[in-house]
C-alpha positions in Angstrom: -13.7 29.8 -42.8 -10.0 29.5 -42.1 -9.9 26.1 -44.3 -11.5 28.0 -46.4 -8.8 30.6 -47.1 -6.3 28.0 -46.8 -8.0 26.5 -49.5 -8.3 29.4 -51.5 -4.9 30.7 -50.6 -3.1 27.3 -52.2 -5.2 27.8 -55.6 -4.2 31.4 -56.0 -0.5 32.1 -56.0 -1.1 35.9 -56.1 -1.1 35.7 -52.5 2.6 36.1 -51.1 1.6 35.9 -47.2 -1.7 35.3 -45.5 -2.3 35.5 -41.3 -4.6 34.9 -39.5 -5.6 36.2 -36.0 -8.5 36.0 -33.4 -8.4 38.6 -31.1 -8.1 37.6 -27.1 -8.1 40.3 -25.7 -10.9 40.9 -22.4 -10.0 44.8 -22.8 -12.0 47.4 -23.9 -10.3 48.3 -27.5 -10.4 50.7 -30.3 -11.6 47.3 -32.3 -15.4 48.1 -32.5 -16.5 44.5 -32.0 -14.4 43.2 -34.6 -13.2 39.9 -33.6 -11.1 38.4 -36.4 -8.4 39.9 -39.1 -7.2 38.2 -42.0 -3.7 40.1 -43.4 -2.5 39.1 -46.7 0.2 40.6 -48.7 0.6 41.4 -52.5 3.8 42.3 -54.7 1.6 44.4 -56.4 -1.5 46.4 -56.7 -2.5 45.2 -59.6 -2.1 41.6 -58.0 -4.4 42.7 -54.9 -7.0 43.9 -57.5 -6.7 40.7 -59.8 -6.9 38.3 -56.4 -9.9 40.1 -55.2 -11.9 40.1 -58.3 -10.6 36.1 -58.9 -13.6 33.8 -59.1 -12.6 32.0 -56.0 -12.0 34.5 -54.0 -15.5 36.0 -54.8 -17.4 32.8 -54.0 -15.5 32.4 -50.6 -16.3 35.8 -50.1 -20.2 35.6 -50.9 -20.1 32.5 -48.2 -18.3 34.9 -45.5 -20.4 37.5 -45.5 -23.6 35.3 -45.0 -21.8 33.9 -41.6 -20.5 37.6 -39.9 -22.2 40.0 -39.2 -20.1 43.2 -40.2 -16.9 43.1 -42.8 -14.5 46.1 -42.9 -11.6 45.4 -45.6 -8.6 48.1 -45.8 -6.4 48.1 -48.9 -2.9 50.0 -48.5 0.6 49.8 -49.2 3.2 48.9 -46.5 6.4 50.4 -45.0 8.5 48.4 -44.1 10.6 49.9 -40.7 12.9 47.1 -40.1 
């Protein structure tokens, strides 16, 4: 999966930065199972929306959510504190 957004990431230049993270963590957390996060930041809304209706990102996307077994994608804008 992650060559796969690297992939998809290098093809799309909407994308302005991408992370990646696994979480290591033995505590008990507020994460509800979830195990993995992708964040990926936009200049715009209307660049999110354009990125995540692209054809690429909608056949790397079919492919994902036939290897997890829950998805939870949050969409909002960013304040930056420092």
């Amino acid at each position: 999966m992650l060559n796969g957004l690297k992939k998809l990431f290098s093809e799309i230049d909407l994308v302005k930065s991408a992370e990646w993270s696994v979480s290591r963590s033995a505590l008990p957390s507020p994460a509800k199972g979830f195990t993995h996060a992708a964040v990926m930041r936009f200049d715009s809304q209307e660049d999110c929306l354009a990125f995540m209706t692209h054809p690429a990102h909608v056949e790397l996307g079919a492919t994902f959510l036939d290897a997890v077994d829950d998805f939870l994608g949050l969409n909002f804008p960013v304040l930056s504190l420092k």
